[in-house]
N, C-alpha and C positions, 0 to 999 in steps of 0.2 A: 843196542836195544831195539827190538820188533817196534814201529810206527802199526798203530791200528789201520786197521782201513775200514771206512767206514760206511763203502758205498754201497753194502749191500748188508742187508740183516735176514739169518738163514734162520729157518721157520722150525726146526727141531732138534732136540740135542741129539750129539751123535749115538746111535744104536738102542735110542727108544722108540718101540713102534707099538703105543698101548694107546685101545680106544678109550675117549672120555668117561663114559657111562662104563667102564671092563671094572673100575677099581673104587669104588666110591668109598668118600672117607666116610664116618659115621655120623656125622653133624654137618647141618647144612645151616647157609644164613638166609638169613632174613631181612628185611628193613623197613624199618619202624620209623616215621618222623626222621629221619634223615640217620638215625646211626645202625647198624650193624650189632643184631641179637642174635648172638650164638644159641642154638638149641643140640640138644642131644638127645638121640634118636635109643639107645642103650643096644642096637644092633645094624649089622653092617646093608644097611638098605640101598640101595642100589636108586639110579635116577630112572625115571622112565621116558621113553622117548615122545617127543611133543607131536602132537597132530593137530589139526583146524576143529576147532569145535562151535557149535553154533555157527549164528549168522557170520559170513569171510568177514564184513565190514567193521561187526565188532570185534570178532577175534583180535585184528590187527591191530586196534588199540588200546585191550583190554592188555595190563599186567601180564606176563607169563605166569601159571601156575607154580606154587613151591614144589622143590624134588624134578621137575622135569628139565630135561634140554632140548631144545630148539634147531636141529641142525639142520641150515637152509644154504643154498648156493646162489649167489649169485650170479648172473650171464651178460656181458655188454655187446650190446648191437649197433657195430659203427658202418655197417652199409648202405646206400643212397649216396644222394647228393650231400647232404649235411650232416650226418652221420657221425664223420670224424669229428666234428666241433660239439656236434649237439646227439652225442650217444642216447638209446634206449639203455636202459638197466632195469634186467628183472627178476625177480625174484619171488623161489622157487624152495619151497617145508620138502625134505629129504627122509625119507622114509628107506630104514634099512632093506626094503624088499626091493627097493629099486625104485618104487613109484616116487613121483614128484608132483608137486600139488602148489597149484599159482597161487600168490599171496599177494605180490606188488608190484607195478612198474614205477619209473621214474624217469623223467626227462628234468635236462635242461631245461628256461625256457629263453626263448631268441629276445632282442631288443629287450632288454632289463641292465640296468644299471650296474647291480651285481650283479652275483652268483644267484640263480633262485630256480630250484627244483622245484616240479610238481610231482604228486604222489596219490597213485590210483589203486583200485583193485581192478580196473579193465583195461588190459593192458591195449587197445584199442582207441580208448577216449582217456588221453593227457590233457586234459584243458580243467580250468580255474571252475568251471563252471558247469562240468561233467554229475551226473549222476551218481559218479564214483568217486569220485575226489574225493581225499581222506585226509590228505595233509600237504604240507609245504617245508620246503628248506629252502633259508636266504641266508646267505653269507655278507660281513662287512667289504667296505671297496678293496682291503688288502690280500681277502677271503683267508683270515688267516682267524676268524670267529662266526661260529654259524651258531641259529635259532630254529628249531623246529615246532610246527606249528600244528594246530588238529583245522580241521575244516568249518571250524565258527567263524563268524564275522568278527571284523576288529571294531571297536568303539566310531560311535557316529559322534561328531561336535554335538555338544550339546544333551545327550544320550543321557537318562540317570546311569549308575550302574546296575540300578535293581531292573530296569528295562532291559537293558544290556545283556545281561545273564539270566533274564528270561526268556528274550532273544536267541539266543544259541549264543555266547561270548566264546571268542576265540579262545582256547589255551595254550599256553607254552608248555610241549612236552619235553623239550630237554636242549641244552645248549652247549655247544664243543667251541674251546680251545685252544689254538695248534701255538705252541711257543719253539720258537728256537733255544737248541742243546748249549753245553758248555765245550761240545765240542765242532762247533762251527754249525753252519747251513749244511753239509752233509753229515748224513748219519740219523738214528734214529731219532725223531720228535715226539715232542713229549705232547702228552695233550689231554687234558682236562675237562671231564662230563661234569655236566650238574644237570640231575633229574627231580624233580618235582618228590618229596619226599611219600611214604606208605602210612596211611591209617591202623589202626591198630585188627581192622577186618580184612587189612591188604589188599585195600582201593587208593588209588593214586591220589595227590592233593591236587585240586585245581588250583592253578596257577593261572590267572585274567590278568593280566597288567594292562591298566588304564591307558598307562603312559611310561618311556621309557625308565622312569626311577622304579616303574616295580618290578621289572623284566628280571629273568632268572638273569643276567649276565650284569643286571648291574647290584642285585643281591650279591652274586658272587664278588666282583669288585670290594664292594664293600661290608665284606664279610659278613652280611647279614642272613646267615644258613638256617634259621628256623624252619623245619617243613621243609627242607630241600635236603639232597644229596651228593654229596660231591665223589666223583670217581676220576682216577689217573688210568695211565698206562703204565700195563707193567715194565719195568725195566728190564731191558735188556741182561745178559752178563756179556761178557766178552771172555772169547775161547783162543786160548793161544794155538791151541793146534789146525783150527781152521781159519784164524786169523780173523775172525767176524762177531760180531753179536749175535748171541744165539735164544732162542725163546723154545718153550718146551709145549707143540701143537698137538701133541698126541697124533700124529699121523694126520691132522685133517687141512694141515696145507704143506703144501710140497714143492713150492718154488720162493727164491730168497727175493724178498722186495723191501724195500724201505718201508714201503707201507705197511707191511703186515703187522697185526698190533695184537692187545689183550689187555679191555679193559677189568679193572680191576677196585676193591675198596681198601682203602691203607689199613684198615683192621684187620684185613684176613685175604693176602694176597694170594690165597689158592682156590679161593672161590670169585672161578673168571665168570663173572657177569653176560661177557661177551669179546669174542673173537671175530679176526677179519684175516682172511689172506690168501694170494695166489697160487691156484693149483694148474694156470694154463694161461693162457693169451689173453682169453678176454671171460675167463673163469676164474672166480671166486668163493670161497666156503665164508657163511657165515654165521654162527652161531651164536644164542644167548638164552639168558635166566631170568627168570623172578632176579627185580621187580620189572628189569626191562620187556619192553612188548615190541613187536615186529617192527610199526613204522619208528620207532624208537631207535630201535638197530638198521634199520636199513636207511635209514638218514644220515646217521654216525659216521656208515658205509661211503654212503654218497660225498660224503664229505671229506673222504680221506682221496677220493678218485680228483674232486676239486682241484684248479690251479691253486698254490697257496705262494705269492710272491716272493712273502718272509721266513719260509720253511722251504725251500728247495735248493 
């Protein structure tokens, strides 16, 4: 009997090479309060490709539009002196003509405890307290659970909370995470989104947690999903003739990594949310939908590039 092997997860079945947007089904979803509303469109509509609309600052953490895709790359910068420890990652809206159009950087940042990104439109000025600053990613000390954050301030002692979110209150946009398989520390992990759930006019819920009981990851803990959303990764299959797990990328990533993912909703595991994977050294594609939005997705990203102690 063939032993799997598990150390690598290839990015496309073998001898399909169809663009995302070439074939579209006829019904797209949506998401409502946290579950998944099929519609039907009564003809074969096609998605249209995502571009920057309005102000960058909002675009990035405005919803994706319904029917469009988002296809973006990301690029890692480990040259300098600290570089290797403390990469730039940036990221780049791919437009079929060729052109590419800055959306996000992200760093590290040094001396922090944990893990904890910062998240700009200039890719210039990475600091907390930048003109640009948009958001944040911090991981737990195992970095095996991350939290993504928009650029409001977190609760002062003492603060009402009607002052507080008159204030600008910070919000949680969405939180990952990474669980070890049934088939050891190597091979694909699984890993687990929860987004802030959609309005019925397809505006995000705000999500302030005061204090750690309201935080999307301990809602999720204790299964209290009203208003939220919960997304997986797609499963792999396993291909006996290349001997790996294989996931079906449409052509838009082309090298095998454990990392490469495809998140997904358990109601309707063909409507990929979002995509992540390597096409080169220190190049990446990444892609996503309604309801997710750019720092959304490039957090996700950021977090799958993360050390993860309990997942490697």
């Amino acid at each position: 009997k063939k032993q799997p092997c598990t150390e690598n997860l290839i990015t496309k079945c073998p001898g399909v090479n169809i663009s995302l947007n070439s074939n579209m089904a006829s019904r797209y979803s949506s998401l409502n309060m946290g579950n998944f509303v099929k519609h039907s469109t009564g003809n074969q509509e096609r998605e249209r490709e995502g571009d920057v609309e309005g102000n960058l600052e909002n675009f990035v953490l405005e919803p994706g539009c319904q029917r469009v895709h988002y296809k973006c790359r990301i690029t890692r910068d480990r040259k300098g002196m600290d570089r290797g420890l403390y990469p730039t990652y940036f990221l780049h809206l791919e437009r079929d003509y060729g052109k590419k159009v800055f959306l996000l950087a992200g760093r590290k940042r040094k001396k922090s405890a944990t893990s904890n990104y910062l998240i700009s439109t200039d890719p210039t000025d990475l600091s907390r307290g930048g003109e640009s600053y948009v958001g944040k990613l911090r991981s737990n000390l195992l970095g095996t659970q991350f939290t993504v954050y928009d650029n409001g301030h977190s609760p002062r002692r003492g603060e009402s909370r009607e002052d507080w979110k008159k204030n600008g209150a910070r919000q949680e946009l969405a939180a990952i995470v990474y669980e070890t398989n049934v088939l050891g520390f190597k091979g694909p992990r699984k890993m687990t989104v929860i987004l802030p759930g959609m309005t019925q006019d397809h505006k995000r819920v705000q999500i302030t947690p005061q204090d750690e009981h309201e935080s999307l990851l301990e809602c999720w803990r204790n299964k209290n999903m009203d208003n939220l959303i919960e997304l997986h990764n797609k499963t792999p299959v396993w291909n006996d003739d290349t001997q790996s797990y294989v996931l079906n990328f449409h052509g838009r990533v082309t090298q095998a990594s454990v990392k490469n993912f495809q998140i997904v909703h358990d109601s309707d595991v063909d409507y990929v949310v979002m995509q992540f994977g390597r096409v080169a050294e220190d190049v990446f594609t990444m892609d996503y939908r309604y309801p997710m939005c750019a720092v959304q997705a490039f957090a996700i990203a950021l977090s799958s590039f993360d050390s993860k102690l309990a997942c490697e």
